[in-house]
C-alpha positions as CSV (number, residue, x, y, z in Angstrom):
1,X,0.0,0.0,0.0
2,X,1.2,3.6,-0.9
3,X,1.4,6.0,1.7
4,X,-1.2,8.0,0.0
5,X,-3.7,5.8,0.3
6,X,-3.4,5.7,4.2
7,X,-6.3,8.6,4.6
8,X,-8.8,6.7,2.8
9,X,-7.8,3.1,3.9
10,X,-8.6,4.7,7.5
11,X,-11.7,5.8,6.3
12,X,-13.1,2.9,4.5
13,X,-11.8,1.2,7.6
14,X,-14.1,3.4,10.0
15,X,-17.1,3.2,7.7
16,X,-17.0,-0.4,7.1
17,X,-16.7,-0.8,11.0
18,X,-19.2,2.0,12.1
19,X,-22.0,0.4,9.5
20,X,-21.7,-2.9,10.3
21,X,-21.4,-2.4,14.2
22,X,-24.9,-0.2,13.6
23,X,-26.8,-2.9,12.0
24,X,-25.9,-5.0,14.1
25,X,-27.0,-2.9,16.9
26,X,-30.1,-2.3,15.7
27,X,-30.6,-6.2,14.9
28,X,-30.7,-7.0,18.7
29,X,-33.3,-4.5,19.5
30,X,-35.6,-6.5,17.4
31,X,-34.6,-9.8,18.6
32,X,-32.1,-11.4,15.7
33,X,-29.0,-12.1,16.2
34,X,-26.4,-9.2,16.4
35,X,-23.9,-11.1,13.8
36,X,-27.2,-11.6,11.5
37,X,-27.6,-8.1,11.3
38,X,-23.7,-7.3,10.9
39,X,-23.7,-9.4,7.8
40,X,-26.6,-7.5,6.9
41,X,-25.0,-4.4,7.3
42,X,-21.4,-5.8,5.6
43,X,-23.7,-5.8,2.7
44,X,-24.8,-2.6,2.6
45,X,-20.8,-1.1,1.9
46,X,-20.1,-3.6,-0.8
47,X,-21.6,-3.7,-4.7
48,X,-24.9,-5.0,-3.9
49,X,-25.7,-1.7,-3.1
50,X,-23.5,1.1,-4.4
51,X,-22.6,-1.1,-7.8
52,X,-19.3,-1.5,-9.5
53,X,-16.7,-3.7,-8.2
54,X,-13.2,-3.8,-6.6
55,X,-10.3,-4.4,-8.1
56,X,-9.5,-8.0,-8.4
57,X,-12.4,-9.4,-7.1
58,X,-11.3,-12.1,-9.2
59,X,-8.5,-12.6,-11.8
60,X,-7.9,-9.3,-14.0
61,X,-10.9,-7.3,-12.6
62,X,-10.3,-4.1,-12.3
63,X,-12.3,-1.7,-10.2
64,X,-15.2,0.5,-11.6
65,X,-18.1,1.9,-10.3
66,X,-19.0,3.7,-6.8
67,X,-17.5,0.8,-4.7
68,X,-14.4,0.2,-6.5
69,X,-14.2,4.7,-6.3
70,X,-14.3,4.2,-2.8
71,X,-12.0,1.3,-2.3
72,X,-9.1,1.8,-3.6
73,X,-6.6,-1.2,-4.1
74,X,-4.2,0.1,-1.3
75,X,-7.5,0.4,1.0
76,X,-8.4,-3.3,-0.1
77,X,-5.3,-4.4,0.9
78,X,-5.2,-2.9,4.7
79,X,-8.6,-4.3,4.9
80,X,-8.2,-7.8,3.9
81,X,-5.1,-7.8,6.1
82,X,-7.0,-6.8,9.1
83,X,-10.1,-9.0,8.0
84,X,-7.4,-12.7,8.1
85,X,-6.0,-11.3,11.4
86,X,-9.8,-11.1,12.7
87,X,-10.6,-14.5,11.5
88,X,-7.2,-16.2,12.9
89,X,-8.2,-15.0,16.6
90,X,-11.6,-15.6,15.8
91,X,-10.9,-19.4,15.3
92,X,-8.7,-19.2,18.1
93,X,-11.1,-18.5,20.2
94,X,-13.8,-20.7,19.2
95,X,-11.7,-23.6,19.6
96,X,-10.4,-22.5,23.2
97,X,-14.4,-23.0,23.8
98,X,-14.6,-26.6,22.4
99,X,-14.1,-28.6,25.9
100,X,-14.4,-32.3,25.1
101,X,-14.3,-33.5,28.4
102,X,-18.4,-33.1,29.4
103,X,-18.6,-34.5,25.7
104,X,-18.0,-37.4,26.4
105,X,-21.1,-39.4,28.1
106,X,-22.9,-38.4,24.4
107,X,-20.2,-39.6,21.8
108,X,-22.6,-42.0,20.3
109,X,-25.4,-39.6,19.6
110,X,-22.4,-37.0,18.7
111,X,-21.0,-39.0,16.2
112,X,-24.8,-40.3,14.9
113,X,-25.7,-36.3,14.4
114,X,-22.0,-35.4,13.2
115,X,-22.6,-38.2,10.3
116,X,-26.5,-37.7,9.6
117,X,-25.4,-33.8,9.0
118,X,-22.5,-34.4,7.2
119,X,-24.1,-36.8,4.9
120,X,-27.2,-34.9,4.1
121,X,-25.3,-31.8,2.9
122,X,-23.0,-34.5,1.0
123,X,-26.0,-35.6,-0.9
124,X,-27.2,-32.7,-1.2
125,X,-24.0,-30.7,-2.8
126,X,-23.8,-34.3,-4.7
127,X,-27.4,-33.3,-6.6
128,X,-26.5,-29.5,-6.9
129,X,-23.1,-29.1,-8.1
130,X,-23.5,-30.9,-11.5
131,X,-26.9,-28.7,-11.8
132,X,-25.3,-25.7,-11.1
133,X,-21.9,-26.8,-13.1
134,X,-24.2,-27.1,-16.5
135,X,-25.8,-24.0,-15.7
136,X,-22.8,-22.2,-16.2
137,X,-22.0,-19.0,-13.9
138,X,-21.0,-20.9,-11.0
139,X,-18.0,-22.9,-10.9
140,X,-14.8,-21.4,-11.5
141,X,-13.2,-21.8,-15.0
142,X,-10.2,-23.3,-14.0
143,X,-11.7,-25.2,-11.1
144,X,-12.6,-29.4,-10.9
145,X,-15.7,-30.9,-10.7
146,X,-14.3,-32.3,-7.8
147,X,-13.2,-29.1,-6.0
148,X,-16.6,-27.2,-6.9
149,X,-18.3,-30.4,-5.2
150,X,-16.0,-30.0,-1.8
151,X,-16.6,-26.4,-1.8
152,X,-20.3,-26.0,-2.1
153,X,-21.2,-29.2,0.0
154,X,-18.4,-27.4,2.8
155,X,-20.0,-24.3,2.9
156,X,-23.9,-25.5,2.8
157,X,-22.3,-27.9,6.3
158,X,-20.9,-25.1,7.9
159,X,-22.2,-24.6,11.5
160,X,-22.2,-21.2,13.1
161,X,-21.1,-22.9,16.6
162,X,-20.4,-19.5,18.7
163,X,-24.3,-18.0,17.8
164,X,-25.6,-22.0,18.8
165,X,-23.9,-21.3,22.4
166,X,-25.2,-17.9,22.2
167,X,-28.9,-19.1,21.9
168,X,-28.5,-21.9,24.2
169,X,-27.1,-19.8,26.7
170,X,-29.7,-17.1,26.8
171,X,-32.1,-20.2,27.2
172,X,-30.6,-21.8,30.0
173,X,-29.6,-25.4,27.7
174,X,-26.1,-24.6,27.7
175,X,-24.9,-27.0,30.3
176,X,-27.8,-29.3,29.3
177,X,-27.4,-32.1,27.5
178,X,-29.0,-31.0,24.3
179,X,-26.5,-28.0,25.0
180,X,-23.3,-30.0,25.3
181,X,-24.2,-32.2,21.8
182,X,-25.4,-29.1,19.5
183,X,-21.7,-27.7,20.5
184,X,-20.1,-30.7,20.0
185,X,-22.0,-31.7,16.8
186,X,-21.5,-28.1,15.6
187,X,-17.9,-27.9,16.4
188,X,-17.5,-31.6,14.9
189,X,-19.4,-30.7,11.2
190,X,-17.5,-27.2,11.1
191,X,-13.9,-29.1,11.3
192,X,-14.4,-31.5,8.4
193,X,-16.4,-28.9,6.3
194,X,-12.8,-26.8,7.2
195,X,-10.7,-29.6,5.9
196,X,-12.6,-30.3,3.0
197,X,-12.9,-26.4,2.0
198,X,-9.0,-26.6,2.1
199,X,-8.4,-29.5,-0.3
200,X,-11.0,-27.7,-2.8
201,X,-9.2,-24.6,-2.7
202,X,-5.9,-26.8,-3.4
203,X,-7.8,-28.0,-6.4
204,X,-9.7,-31.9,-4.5
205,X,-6.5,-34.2,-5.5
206,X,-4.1,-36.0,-3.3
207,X,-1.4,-33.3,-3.1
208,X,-4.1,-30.7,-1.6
209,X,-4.5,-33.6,1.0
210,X,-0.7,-33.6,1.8
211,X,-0.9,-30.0,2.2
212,X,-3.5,-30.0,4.5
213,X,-2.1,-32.8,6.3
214,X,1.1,-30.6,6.8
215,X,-1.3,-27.3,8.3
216,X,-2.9,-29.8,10.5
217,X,-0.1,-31.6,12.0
218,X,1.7,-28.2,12.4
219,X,-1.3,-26.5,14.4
220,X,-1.0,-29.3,16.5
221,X,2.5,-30.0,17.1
222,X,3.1,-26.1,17.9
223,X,-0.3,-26.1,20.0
224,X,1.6,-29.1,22.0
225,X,4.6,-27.0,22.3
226,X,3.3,-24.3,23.6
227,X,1.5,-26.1,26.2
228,X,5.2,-27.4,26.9
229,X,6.4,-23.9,27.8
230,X,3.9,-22.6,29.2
231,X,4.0,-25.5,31.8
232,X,7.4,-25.7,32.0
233,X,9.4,-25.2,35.7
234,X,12.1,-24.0,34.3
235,X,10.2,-21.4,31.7
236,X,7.7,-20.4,34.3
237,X,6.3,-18.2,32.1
238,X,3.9,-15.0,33.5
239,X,0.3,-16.0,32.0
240,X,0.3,-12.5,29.6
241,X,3.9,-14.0,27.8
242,X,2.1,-17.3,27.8
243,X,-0.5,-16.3,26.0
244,X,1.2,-13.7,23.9
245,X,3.2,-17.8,22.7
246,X,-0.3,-19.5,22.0
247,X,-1.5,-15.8,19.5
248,X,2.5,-16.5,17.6
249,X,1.5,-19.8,17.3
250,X,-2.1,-19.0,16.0
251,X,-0.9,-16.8,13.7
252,X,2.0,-18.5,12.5
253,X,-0.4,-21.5,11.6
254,X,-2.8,-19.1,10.3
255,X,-1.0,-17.4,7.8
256,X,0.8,-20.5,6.7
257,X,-2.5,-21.8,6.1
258,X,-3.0,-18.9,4.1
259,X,-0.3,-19.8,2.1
260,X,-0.1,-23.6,2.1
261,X,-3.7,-23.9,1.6
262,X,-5.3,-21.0,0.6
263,X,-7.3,-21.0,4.2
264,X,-6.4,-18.9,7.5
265,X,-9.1,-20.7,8.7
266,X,-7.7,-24.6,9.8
267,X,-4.9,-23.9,12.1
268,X,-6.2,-21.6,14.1
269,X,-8.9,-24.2,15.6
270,X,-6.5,-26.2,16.3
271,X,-4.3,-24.7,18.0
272,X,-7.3,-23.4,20.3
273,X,-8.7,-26.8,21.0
274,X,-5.2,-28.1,21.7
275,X,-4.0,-25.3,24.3
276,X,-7.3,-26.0,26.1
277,X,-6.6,-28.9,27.3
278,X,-3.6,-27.1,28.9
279,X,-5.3,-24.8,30.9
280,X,-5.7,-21.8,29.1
281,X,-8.6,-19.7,30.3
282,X,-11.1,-18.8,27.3
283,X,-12.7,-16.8,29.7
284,X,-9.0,-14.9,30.0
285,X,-8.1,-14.8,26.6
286,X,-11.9,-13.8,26.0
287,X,-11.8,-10.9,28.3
288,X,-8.7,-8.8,26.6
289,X,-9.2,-9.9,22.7
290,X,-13.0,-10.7,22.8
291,X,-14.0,-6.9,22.7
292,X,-11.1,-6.3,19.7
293,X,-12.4,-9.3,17.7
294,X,-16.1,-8.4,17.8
295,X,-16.1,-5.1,17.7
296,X,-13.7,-4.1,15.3
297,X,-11.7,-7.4,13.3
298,X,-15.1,-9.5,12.8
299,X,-17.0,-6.9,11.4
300,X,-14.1,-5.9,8.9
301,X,-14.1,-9.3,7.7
302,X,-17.4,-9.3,7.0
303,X,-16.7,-6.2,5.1
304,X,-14.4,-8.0,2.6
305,X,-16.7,-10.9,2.0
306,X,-19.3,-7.9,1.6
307,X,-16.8,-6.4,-1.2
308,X,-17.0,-10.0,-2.6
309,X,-20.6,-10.1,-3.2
310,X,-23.1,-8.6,-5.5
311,X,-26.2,-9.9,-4.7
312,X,-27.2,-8.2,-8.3
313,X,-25.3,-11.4,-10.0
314,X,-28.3,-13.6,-8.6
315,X,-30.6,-12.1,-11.3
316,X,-34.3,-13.2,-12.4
317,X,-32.9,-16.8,-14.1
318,X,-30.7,-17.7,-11.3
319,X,-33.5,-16.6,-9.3
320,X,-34.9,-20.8,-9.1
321,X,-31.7,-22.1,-8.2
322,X,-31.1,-19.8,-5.4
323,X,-34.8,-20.2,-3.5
324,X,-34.4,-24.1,-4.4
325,X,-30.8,-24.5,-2.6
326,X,-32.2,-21.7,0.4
327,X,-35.1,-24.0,1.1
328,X,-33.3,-27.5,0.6
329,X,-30.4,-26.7,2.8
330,X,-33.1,-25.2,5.3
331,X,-35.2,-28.5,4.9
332,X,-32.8,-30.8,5.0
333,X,-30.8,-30.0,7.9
334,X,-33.9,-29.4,9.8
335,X,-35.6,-33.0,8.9
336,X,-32.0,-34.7,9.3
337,X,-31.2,-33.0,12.4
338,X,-34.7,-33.9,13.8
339,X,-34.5,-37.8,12.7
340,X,-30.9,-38.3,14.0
341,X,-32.0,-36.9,17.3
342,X,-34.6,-39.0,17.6
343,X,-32.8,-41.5,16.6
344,X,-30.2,-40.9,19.4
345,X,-33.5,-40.8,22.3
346,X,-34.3,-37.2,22.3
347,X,-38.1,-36.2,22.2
348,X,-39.9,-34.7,20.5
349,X,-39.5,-31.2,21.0
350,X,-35.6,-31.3,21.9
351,X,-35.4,-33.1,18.6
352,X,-36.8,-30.3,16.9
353,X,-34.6,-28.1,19.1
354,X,-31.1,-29.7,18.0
355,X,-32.3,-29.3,14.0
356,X,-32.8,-25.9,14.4
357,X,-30.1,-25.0,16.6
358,X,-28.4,-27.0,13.3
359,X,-30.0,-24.8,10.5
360,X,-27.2,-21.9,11.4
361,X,-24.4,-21.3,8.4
362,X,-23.6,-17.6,9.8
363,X,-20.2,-16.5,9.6
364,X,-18.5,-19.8,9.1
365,X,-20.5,-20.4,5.9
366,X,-19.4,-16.8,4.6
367,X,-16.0,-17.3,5.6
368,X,-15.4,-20.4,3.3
369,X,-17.3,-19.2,0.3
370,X,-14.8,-16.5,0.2
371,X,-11.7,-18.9,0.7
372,X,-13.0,-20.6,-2.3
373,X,-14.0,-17.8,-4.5
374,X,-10.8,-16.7,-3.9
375,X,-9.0,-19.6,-4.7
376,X,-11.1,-19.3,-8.1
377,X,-13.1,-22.8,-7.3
378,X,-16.5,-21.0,-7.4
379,X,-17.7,-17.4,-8.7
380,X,-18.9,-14.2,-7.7
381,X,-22.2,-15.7,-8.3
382,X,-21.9,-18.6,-6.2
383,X,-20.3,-16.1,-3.1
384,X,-23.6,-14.3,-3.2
385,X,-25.8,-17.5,-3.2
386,X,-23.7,-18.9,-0.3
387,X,-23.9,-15.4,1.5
388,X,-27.4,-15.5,1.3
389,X,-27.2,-18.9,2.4
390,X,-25.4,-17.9,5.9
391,X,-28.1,-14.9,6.3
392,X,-31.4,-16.7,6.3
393,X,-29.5,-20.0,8.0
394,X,-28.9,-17.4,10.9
395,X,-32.0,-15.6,10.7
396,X,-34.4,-18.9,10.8
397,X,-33.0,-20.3,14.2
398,X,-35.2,-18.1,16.4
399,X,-38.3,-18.8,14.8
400,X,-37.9,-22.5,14.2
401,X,-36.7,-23.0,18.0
402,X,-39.3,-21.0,19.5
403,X,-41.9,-24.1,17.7
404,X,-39.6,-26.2,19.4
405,X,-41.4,-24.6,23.0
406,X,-38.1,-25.7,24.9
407,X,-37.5,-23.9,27.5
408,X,-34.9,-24.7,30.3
409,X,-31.9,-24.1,32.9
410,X,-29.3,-24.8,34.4
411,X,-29.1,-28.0,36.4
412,X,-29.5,-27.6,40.1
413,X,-31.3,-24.5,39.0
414,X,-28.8,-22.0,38.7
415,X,-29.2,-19.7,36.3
416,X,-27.2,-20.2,32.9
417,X,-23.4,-20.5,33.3
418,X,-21.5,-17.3,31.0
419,X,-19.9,-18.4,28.0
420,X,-16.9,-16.9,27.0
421,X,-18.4,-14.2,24.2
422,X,-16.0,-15.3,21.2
423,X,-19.1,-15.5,18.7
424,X,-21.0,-12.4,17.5
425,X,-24.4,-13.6,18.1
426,X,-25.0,-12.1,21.2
């Protein structure tokens, strides 16, 4: 970036930040989830409504228009930048909340919902994806059949995990058992639609596999290590330098990823549920990067996937592909959720609780469409139908739990226990 475009990188920065903060604001007063309304209001900077385009929004594009006027390539730049740092704490942080030990009792009905979900969006990116492919418009020219098949089905699994907790927290189910298998099925889908977003982006074939194999072991082996000197007599390390290890590590891994495998996404997750076993306080590491993340990183991420999407692109004839995929995806995981929790001896009305608790694609759903439209395995087209995807996922979990009429709290009584706030669905 050119030191003349430092005035207006700073003030795209503050109106990307200041809109989507705003929106999301107003969201919660009438009862949706805040991050529902911040992709909302990510959409409102971007092309959908001023028109035009960035530069580069893929291969050779050059900016036009009001939006590419207003974000200048240099401004793009310190944006994107601060968008991957957002989403490399941000998965830090989600995984420091995945503790497996009060999993454990439900691993049977875990790995039940885990494969029921999984395989229904399998099938169901198995019937789209050649649809879609002979269409024309939404796989990338240069992309596989294969890869366009790991990408869509990835995205359509996605689970918006921190806005689940969120949801179950503020209706006393967290600790519950129907709490403690949502996160854990959530957490569970969201890893393998991760891995297999990464080998798409590589291209689907067995190389993309060693890569990821590579960003895997990695996140882990340093996530080990700095368990090793944080714990360490000898180090005895004060818990801020400690920490200030497990964020190198994280975004190390992160930014590897980046480069390895085309993701910032993988690592990160990792390296969070690894340290946690370790002792690492979410709650601490919450407390002085939680406010940062939300309020300022998140919400500039959503601002580049927002400069990504043109929700003009999904025009009158793509019009019945885009309700059709909405609705199945909606459909299917709610059914399949439903089934495989009945399956697993829930009732009736937690059953329908867990599928929609499942419906949610929020930011997780966004943040992989763009890894892959950026890695040129889907379009600008296909970003805008997955956005939209993520959106009304997020938006339909209120309504389709309150049919549910579950209601709870905490065992013993007490009031719902605080999760550590790393989602934006508060």
């Amino acid at each position: 970036m050119m030191l003349a475009d430092l005035p207006l990188a700073l003030v795209d920065l503050a109106l990307v930040v200041v809109v989507v903060r705003c929106v999301g604001a107003l969201a919660v007063r009438i009862g949706q989830p805040r991050i529902a309304g911040e992709m909302l209001g990510a959409l409102l900077v971007g092309p959908t409504l001023l028109g035009g385009q960035i530069a580069g929004v893929v291969d050779g594009a050059r900016a036009s228009g009001a939006v590419g006027t207003l974000f200048a390539d240099g401004a793009v730049d310190v944006l994107t930048g601060l968008g991957a740092l957002g989403m490399i704490l941000y998965m830090l942080l989600v995984g420091l909340t995945i503790d497996p030990q009060p999993m454990r009792r439900r691993l049977p009905a875990i790995t039940v919902l885990c494969a029921v979900m999984m395989a229904s969006m399998a099938v169901l990116a198995i019937v789209a994806a050649p649809l879609l492919e002979d269409a024309g418009g939404w796989k990338g020219s240069h992309a596989t059949s294969l890869a366009f098949l790991l990408a869509l089905g990835a995205a359509l699994a996605a689970q918006g995990v921190p806005i689940a907790a969120r949801i179950l927290e503020e209706r006393g189910l967290l600790r519950s058992d129907i709490g403690r298998v949502v996160i854990a099925v959530g957490a569970g889908v969201t890893t393998i639609a991760l891995v297999a977003s990464g080998v798409a982006t590589q291209g689907g074939d067995v190389a993309a596999l060693v890569k990821l194999a590579l960003v895997l072991a990695s996140a882990g082996a340093l996530g080990v290590i700095a368990i090793a000197i944080a714990n360490s007599p000898r180090a005895a390390l004060p818990p801020r330098i400690a920490v200030a290890v497990v964020l190198v590590i994280a975004l190390a891994v992160g930014f590897g990823g980046k480069a390895l495998i085309g993701t910032v996404l993988v690592g990160p997750l990792v390296v969070g549920v690894v340290v946690r076993g370790a002792g690492f306080s979410a709650r601490w590491l919450e407390a002085r990067l939680g406010r940062i993340v939300r309020g300022g990183l998140l919400p500039v991420f959503l601002g580049v996937a927002a400069l990504h999407t043109n929700l003009r692109e999904l025009r009158l004839d793509a019009l019945p592909a885009v309700v059709a995929i909405i609705a199945a995806v909606i459909v299917v995981k709610l059914v399949c959720g439903y089934a495989g929790a009945r399956a697993v001896n829930f009732d009736r009305g937690e059953a329908l609780a867990v599928g929609a608790l499942l419906q949610c694609g929020g930011i997780m759903t966004i943040a992989i469409s763009l890894d892959v439209l950026q890695a040129g395995v889907v379009t600008t087209r296909t970003h805008a139908l997955l956005t939209l995807v993520g959106l009304v996922t997020t938006l339909d979990v209120g309504p389709l739990l309150a049919r549910s009429g579950l209601r709870g709290m905490e065992p013993d009584g007490d009031r719902p226990a605080e999760l550590p706030s790393v989602g934006v669905g508060e």
